[in-house]
N, C-alpha and C positions, 0 to 999 in steps of 0.2 A: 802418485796414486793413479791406476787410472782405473776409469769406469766406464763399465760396458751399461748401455740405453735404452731401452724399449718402449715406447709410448707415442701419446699422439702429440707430441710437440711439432708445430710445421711453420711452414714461412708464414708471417703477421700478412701477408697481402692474401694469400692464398684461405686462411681462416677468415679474415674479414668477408672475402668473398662466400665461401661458402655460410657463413652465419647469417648473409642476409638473404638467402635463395630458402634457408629453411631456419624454422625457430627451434634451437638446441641449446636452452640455459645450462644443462649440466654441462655440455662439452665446455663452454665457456667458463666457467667455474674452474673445470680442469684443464683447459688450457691455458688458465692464466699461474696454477699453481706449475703446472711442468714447466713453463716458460723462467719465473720464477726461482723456480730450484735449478734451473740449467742454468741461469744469468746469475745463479749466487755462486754455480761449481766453478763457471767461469773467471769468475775474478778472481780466482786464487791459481797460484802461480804454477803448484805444484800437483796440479790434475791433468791428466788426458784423456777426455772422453771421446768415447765411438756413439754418436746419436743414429738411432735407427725409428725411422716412422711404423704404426701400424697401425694399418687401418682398420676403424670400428665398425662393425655393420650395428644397424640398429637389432632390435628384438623381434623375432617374428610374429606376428604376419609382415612388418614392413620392411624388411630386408629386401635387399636386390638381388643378392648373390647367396642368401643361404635359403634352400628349395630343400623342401622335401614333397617326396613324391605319393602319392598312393601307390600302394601293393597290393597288385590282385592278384589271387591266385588265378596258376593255370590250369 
């Protein structure tokens, strides 16, 4: 079988790091379940999976990268 991935599963050095720069218990929650369900797909013999990361912004106002602008007219 194989199965195509999309979530925020990442390397454990890489999440611990960021876990402790900011406090995010939901992410932690779900990344211990996507890790989980990837480390169950894994042990079986007859899967190949394509993992793909993606990254979450938070909710705005504190997002980095998602802006919106005011519109004035001209």
């Amino acid at each position: 079988m194989k199965i195509l991935y999309f979530g925020s599963a990442c390397d454990k050095e890489w999440f611990e790091e960021a876990s402790t720069i900011k406090a995010m218990p939901a992410h932690v929650a779900q990344y211990r379940f996507e890790m989980a369900l990837i480390t169950g797909f894994s042990a079986r013999n007859d899967i190949d999976m394509d993992l793909y990361y993606l990254y979450q912004e938070p909710y705005y106002p504190k997002g980095k990268f998602l802006k919106f602008y005011s519109r004035k007219k001209k």
